[in-house]
C-alpha positions as CSV (number, residue, x, y, z in Angstrom):
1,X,79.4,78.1,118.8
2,X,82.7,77.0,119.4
3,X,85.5,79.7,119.0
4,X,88.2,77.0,118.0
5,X,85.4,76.5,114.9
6,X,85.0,79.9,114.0
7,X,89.2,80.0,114.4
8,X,89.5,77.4,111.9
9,X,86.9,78.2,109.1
10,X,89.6,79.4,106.9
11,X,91.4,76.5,107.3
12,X,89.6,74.2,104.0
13,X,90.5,77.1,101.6
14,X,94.2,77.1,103.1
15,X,94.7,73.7,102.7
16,X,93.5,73.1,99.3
17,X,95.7,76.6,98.6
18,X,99.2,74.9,100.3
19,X,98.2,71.4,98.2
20,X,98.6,73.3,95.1
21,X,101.9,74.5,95.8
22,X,103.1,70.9,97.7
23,X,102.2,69.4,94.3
24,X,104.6,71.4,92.4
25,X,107.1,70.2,95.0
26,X,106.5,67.1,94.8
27,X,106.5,66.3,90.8
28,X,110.0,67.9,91.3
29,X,111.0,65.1,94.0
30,X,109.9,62.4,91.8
31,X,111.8,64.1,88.5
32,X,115.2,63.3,89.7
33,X,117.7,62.1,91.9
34,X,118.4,63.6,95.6
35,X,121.8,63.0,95.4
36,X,124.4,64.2,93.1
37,X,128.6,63.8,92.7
38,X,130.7,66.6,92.4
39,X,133.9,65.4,90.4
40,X,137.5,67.4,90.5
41,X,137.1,69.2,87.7
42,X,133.4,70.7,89.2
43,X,131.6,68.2,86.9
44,X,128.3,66.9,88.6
45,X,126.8,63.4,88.0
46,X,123.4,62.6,89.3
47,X,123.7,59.5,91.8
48,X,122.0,56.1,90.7
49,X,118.3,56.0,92.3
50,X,117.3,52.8,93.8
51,X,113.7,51.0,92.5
52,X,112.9,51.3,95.8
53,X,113.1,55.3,96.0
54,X,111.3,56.4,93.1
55,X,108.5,53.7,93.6
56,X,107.9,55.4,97.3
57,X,108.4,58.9,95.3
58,X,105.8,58.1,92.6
59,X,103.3,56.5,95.5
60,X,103.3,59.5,97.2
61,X,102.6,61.5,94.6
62,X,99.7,59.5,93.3
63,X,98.4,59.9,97.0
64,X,98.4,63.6,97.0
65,X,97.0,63.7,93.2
66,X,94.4,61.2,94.8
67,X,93.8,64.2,97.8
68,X,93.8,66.8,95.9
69,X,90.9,65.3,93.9
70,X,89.2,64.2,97.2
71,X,89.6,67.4,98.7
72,X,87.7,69.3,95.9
73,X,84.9,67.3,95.0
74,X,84.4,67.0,98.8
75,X,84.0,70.9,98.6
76,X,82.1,71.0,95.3
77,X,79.9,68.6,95.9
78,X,79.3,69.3,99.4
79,X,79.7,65.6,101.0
80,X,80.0,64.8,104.7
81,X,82.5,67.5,106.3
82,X,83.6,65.3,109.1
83,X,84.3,62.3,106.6
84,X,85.1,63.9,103.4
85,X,87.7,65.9,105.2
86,X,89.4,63.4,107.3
87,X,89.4,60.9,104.5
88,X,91.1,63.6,102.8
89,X,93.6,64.3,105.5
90,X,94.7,60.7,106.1
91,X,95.6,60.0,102.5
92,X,98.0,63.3,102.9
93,X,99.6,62.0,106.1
94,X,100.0,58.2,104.4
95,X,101.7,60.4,101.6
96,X,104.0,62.7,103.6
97,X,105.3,60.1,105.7
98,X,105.8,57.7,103.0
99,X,108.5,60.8,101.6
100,X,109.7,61.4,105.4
101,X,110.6,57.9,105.5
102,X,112.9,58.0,101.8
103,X,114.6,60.9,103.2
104,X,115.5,59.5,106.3
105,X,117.0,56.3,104.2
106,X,118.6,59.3,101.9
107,X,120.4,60.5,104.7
108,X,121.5,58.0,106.0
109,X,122.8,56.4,102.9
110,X,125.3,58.7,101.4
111,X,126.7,57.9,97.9
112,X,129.7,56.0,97.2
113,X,132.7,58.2,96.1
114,X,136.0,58.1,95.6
115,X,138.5,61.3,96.6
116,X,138.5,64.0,95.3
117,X,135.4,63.6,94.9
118,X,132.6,65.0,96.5
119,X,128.8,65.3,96.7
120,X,125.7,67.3,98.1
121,X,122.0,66.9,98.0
122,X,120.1,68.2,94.7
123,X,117.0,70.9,94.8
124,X,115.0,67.9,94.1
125,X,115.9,66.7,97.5
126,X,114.5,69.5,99.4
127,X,111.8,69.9,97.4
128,X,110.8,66.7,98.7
129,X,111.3,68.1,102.3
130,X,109.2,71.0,101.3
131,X,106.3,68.5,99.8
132,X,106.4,66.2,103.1
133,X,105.9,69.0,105.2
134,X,103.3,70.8,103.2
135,X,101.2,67.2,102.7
136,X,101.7,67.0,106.4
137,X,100.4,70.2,107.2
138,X,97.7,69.7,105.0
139,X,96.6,66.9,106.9
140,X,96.8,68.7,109.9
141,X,94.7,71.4,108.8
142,X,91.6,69.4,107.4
143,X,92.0,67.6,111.0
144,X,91.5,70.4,112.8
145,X,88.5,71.7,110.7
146,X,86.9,68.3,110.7
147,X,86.4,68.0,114.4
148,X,86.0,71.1,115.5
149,X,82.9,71.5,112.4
150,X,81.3,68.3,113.6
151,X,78.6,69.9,116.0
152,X,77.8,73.0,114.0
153,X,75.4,72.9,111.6
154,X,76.0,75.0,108.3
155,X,73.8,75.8,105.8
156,X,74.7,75.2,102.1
157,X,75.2,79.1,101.7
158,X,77.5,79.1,104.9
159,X,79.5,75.9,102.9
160,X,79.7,77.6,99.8
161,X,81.5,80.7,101.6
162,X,83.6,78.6,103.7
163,X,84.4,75.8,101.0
164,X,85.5,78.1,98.5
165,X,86.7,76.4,95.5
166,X,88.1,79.2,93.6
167,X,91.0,80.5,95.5
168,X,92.0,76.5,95.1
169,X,91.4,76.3,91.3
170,X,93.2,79.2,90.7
171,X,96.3,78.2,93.1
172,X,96.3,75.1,90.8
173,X,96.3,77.1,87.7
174,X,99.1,79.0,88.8
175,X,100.8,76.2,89.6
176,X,100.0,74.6,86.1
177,X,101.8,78.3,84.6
178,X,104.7,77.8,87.1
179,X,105.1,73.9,86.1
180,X,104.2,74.1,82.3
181,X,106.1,77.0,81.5
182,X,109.4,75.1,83.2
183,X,108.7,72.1,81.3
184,X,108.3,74.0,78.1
185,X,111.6,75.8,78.7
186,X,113.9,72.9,79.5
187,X,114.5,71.6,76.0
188,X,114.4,75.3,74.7
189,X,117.2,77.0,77.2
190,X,118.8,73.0,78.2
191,X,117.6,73.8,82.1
192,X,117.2,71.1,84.3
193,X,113.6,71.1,85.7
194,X,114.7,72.5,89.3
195,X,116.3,75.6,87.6
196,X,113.5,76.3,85.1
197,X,111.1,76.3,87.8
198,X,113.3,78.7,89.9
199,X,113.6,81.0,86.6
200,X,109.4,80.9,85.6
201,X,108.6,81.5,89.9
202,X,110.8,84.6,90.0
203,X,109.6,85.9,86.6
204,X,105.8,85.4,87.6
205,X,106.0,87.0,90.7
206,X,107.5,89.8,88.7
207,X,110.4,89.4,91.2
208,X,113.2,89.3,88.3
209,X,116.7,88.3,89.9
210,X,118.0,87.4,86.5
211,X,120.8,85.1,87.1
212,X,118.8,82.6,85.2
213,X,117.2,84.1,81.9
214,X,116.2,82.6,78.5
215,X,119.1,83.7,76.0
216,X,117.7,81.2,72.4
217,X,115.5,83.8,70.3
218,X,112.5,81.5,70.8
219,X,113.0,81.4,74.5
220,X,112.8,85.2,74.8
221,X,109.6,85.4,72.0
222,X,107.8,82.8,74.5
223,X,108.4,84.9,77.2
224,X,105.8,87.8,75.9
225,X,103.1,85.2,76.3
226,X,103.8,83.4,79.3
227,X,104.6,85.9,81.5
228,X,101.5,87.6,80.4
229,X,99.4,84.3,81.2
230,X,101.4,83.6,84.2
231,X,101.0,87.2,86.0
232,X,97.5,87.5,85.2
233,X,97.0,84.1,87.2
234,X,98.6,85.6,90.1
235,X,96.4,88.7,89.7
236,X,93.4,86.8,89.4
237,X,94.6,84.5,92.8
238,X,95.2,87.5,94.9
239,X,92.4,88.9,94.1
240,X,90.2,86.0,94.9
241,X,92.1,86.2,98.4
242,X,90.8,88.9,99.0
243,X,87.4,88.4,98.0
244,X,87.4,85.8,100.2
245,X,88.5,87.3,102.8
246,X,85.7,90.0,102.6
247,X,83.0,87.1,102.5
248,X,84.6,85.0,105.7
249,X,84.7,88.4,107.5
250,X,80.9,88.7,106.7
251,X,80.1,85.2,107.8
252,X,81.8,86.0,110.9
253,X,80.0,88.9,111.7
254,X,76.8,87.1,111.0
255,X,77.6,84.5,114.0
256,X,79.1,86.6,116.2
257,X,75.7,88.5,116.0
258,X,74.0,85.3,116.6
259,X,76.4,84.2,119.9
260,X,74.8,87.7,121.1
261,X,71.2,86.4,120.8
262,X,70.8,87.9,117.2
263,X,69.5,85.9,114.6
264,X,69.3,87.5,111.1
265,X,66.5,85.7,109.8
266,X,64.3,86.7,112.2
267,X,65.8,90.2,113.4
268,X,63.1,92.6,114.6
269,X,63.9,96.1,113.1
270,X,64.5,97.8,116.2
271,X,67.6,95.4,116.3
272,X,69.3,97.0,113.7
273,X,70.7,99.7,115.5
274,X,72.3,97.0,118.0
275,X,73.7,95.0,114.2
276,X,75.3,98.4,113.8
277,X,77.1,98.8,117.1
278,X,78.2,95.5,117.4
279,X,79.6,95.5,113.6
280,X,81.0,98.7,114.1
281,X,83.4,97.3,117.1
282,X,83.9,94.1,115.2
283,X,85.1,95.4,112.0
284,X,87.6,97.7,113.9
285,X,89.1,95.1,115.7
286,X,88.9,92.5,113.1
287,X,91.1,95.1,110.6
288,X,93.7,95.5,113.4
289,X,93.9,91.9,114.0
290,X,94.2,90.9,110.2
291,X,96.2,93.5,109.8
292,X,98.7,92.4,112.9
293,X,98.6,88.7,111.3
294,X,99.6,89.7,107.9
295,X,102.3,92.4,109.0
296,X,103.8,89.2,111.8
297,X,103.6,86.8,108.9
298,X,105.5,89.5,106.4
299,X,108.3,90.2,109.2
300,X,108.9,86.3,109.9
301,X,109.1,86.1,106.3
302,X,111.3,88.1,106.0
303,X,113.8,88.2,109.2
304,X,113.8,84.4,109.6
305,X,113.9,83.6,105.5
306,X,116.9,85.7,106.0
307,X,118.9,83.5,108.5
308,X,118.0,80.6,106.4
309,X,119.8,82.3,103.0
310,X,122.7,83.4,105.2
311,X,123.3,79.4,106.3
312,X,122.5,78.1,102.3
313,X,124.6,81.0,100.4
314,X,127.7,80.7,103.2
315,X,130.1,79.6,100.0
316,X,129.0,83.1,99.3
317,X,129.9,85.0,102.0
318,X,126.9,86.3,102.7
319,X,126.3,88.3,105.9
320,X,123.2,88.5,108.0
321,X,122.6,92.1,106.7
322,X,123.1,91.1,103.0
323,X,120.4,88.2,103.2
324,X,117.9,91.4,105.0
325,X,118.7,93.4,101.6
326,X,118.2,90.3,99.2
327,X,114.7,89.3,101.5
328,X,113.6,92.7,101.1
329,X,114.2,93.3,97.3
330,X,112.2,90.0,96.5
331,X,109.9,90.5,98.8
332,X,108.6,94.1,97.3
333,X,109.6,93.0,93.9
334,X,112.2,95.3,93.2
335,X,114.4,92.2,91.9
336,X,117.8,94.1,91.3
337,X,119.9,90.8,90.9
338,X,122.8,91.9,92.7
339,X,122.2,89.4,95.3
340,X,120.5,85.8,94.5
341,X,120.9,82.2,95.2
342,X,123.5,79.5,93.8
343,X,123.3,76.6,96.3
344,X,121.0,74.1,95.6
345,X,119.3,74.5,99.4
346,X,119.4,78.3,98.4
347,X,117.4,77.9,95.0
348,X,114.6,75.4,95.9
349,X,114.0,77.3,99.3
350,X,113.9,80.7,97.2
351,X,110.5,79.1,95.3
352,X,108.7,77.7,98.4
353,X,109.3,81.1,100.1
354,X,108.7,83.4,97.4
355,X,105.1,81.5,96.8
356,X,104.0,82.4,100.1
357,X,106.1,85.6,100.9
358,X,104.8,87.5,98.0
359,X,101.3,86.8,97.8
360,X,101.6,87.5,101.7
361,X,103.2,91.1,100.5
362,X,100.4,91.7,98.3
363,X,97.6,91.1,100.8
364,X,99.4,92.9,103.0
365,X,99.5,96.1,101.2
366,X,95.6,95.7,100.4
367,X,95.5,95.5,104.3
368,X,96.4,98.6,105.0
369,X,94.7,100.5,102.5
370,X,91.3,98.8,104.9
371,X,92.3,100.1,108.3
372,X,93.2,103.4,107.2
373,X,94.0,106.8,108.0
374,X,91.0,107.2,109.9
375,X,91.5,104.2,112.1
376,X,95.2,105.4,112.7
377,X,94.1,109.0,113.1
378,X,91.2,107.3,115.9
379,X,93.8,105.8,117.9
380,X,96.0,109.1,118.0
381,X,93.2,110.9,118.8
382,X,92.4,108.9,121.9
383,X,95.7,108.7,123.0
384,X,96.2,113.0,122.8
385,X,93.3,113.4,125.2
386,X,94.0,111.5,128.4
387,X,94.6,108.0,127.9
388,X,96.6,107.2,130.6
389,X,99.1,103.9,129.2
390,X,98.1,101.5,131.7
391,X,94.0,102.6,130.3
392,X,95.7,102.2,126.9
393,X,97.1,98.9,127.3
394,X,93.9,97.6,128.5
395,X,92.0,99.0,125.9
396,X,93.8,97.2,123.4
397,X,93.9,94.4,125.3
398,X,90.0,94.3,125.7
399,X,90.3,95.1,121.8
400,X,92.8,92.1,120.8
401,X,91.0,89.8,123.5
402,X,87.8,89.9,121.3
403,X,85.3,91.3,124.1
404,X,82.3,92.3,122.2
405,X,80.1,95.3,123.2
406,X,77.9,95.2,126.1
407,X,75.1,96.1,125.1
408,X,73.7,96.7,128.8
409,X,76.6,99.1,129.7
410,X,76.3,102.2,130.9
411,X,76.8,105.3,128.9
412,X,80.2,105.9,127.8
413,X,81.0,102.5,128.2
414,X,80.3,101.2,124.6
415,X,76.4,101.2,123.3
416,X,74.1,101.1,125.3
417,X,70.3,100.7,124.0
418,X,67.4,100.9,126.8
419,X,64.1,101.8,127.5
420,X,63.4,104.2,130.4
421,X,60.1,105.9,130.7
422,X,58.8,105.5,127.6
423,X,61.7,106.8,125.7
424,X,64.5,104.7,123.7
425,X,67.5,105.7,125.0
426,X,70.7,105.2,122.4
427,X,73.8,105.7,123.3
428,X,75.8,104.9,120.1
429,X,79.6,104.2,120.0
430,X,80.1,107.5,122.1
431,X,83.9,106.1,122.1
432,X,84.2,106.8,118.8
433,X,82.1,109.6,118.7
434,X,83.0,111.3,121.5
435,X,80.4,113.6,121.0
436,X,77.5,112.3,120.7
437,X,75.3,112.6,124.0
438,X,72.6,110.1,123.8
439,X,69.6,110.4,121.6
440,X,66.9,110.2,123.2
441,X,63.6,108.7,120.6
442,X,60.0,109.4,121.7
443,X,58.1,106.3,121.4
444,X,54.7,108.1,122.3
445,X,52.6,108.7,119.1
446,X,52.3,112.4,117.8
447,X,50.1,113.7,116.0
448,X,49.2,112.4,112.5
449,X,50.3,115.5,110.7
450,X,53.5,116.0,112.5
451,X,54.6,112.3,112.1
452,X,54.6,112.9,108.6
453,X,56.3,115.8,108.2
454,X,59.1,114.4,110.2
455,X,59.0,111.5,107.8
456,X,59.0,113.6,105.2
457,X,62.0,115.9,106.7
458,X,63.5,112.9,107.2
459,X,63.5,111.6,103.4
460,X,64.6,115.3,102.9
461,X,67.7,115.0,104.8
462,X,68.8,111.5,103.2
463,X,68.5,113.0,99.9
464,X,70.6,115.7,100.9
465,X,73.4,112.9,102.4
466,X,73.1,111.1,98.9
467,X,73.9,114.7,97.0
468,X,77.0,115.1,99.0
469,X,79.5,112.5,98.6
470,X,82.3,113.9,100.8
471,X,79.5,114.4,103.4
472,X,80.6,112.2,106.7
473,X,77.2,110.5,108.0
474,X,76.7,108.5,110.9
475,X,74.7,105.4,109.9
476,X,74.5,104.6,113.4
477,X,72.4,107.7,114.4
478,X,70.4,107.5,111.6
479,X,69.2,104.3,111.9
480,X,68.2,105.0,115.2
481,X,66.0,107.6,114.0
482,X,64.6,105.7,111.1
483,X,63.8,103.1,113.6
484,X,62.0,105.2,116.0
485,X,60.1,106.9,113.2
486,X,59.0,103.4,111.9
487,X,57.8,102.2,115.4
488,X,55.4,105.4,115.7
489,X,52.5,103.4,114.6
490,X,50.4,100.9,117.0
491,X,51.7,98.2,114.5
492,X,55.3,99.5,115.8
493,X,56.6,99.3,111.6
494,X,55.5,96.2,111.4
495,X,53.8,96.5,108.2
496,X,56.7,98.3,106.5
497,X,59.8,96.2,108.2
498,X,58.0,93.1,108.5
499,X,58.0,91.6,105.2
500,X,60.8,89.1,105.0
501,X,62.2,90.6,101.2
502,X,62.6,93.8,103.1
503,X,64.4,92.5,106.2
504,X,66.6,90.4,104.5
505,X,67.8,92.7,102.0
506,X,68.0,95.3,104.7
507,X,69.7,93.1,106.6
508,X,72.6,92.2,104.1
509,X,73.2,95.8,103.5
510,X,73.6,96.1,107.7
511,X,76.0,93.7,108.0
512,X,77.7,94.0,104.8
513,X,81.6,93.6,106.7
514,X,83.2,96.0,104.4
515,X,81.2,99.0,103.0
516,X,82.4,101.1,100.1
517,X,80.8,104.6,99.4
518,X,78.5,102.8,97.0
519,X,77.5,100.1,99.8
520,X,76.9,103.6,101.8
521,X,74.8,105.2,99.4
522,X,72.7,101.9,98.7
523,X,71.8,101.5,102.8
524,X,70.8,105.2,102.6
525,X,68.7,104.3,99.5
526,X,67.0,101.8,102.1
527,X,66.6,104.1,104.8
528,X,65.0,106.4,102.9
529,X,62.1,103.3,100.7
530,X,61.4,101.9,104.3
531,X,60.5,105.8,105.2
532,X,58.3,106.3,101.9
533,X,56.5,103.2,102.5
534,X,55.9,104.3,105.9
535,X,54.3,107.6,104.6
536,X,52.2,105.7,102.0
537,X,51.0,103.5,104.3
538,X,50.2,106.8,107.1
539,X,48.5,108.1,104.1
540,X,46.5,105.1,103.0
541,X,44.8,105.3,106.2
542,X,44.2,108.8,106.3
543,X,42.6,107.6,102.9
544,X,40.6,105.1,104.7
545,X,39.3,107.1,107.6
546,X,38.5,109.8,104.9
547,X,36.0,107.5,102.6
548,X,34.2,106.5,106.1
């Protein structure tokens, strides 16, 4: 399976995510003119648009309208990837540069004035740089998924996961607050559209600069309402980020587990300690690297958004250090309003970063609360007894490079899972359990009676786990006792672990890619019905041999 694939399967959701906000862009570009005249007493006048202009404007909107449509019934009605998506992609490219080309004829074409007077672009105008450049990497997103999805073969499951509509129709309904609720304010407070979007985006992402605020009595009795709508939506979105992001994790568990010759529909249960080992590594370095992308993504935010302020607020004065503080307070919402944007570059640029800095914030903070203490606490561990640096540079190296367990390795190396004279030999994660030596699983059969009082001591100690819920178990180890104590038969558990219900289900708790104490408690549950039915059945046939 090809790792640029498996690099790229968020890349649908993404796109449809960015379209969402490139439309709000882009009904401002059509709404007005991109030029405006700046008369000696600071009077503005919006320069005459030619036929020409808003015609392109208004084509290119209809094209991404016309995307946006063909991008989700692609998704919900699961057509052909390759075309779907590619169809979908050109009409986003014939839309961006349809916009790239009016602004370069806006440029080049100033307004005719006469001294003093002066002009300057309008937030309209670089909202229609911000919707070119988000159709165009739109289009360049869907590319990139279409070929690189064109030899695997997914399931409808596996294109429901990946094709997730509702992270995109809840973008779009945010959008929808963010657009409506400017509309509805414009003849209410006399805003133009630009600035009563800039007010509703920093009032729904509860950022609250206030140099823009509804002062009419119905403006402020609206307010109770729409912000209430509008800051549920971006509740609902973020959360459905995340749950997404918990479900693509899983998906990528499951074929990572296949590239190393494990197929989950057809897993044999002594497999399941091997699921374990190799989830265990994968979901510690897939937290660090999610965790690296989001905190890179926050600080670029943040440090270049900064340089960009200082250049647009310059009739301010600002310094390099005073765009760092205003960043920072929008970015964790604190919102004082001593600091906020007046230019017109300054305002428009304030709503395309805030819609991606803050929700970035947000699943951020939910980032961390994944990886930890523990994993933190892991790493300090290691490096306090003997890590040399060069050993811990390639460790996390080896850990950031994606190298997966080998499974053949010796001892101490990672997991290792043999058979040697009879015996199963587990070494399990000794590098994060330091110590645990090997445990070593008799495969020879006892004696009938003892077999079942270690199942039976075996339920007994599960039920003892499930009592104590501050009680720190090692799943890993268990499992490999369950599975020995299921293979103790000449049908080797096949009659218990066979059945497809059971290995399935068993199976989804295993590689479940992030386990709460109730996910825990329920594979424990498991463990301990697979070792019941093993007792029944040991008793069944003592039942058997009995009425001979």
């Amino acid at each position: 399976m090809s790792r640029w694939w498996l690099a790229s399967t968020s890349f649908p959701v993404l796109a449809g995510t960015i379209s969402a906000m490139a439309t709000i862009f882009g009904i401002c570009a059509v709404s007005h003119g991109w030029q405006e005249i700046v008369s000696s007493d600071a009077g503005t006048a919006m320069a005459a648009q030619t036929t020409r202009a808003v015609t392109l404007k208004t084509i290119s909107l209809a094209l991404s309208a016309t995307a946006d449509l063909t991008l989700l019934l692609t998704m919900l009605l699961k057509w052909n990837a390759v075309r779907g998506y590619l169809a979908t992609a050109l009409i986003y490219f014939i839309s961006s540069m349809l916009l790239f080309s009016l602004i370069g004829v806006t440029v080049h074409q100033p307004p005719q004035i006469i001294a003093p007077q002066t002009w300057h672009y309008t937030q309209n105008f670089y909202y229609g740089i911000f919707a070119a450049t988000s159709y165009l990497f739109v289009a360049f997103l869907l590319s990139i998924y279409a070929c690189s999805v064109r030899t695997i073969h997914l399931s409808i499951q596996d294109r429901r996961i990946i094709e997730n509509t509702s992270i995109i129709l809840r973008a779009f309904t945010l959008a929808a607050f963010l657009l409506g609720g400017a509309a509805i304010y414009i003849p209410i407070e006399g805003w133009s559209l630009a600035d009563a979007l800039y007010w509703s985006a920093y009032t729904i992402l509860t950022v609250g600069i206030g140099n823009i605020v509804p002062k009419t009595h119905l403006g402020r009795s609206l307010l109770i309402p729409y912000a209430t709508g509008g800051i549920t939506c971006l509740g609902l979105f973020v959360s459905s980020i995340a749950s997404f992001s918990r479900k693509m994790g899983e998906l990528r568990l499951k074929f990572e587990l296949e590239q190393e010759g494990i197929h989950l529909h057809k897993t044999p249960h002594p497999d399941i300690v091997k699921i374990k080992q190799i989830k265990s590594h994968w979901q510690r370095r897939h937290r660090w690297i999610i965790f690296s992308f989001y905190f890179c993504a926050w600080l670029l935010l943040w440090l270049v958004s900064a340089r960009i302020f200082k250049s647009s607020e310059r009739s301010q004065g600002w310094t390099y250090f005073e765009s760092l503080y205003f960043t920072f307070v929008s970015l964790t919402t604190i919102g004082y309003g001593d600091f906020y944007p007046t230019s017109n570059l300054g305002k428009s640029f304030f709503v395309f970063w805030a819609l991606l800095a803050v929700p970035v914030m947000t699943t951020l903070v939910g980032v961390v609360g994944q990886v930890g203490f523990h994993t933190v606490v892991y790493f300090v561990r290691r490096i306090g007894k003997g890590w040399s640096w060069g050993g811990f540079m390639r460790r996390v190296g080896m850990f950031v490079d994606g190298r997966r367990l080998d499974l053949s390795a010796p001892a101490g190396g990672g997991a290792d899972v043999r058979v040697a004279g009879g015996d199963l030999e587990v070494d399990i994660e000794r590098q994060a359990c330091p110590t645990l030596d090997i445990v070593t699983l008799p495969l020879e059969r006892p004696r009938p009676g003892q077999h079942k009082l270690h199942l039976c001591e075996e339920i007994k100690s599960l039920v003892d786990i499930l009592k104590d819920d501050d009680r720190d178990v090692d799943l890993h180890r268990e499992w490999a006792r369950i599975v020995s104590l299921l293979s103790v038969d000449e049908g080797g558990g096949a009659e218990v672990f066979g059945a497809e219900t059971h290995r399935q289900q068993v199976i989804r708790e295993v590689v479940s890619a992030n386990q709460s104490a109730t996910d825990r408690d329920k594979e424990i549950l498991w463990m301990a019905k697979l070792l019941v039915e093993k007792l029944c059945s040991c008793l069944r046939e003592d039942v058997r041999c009995e009425g001979r």
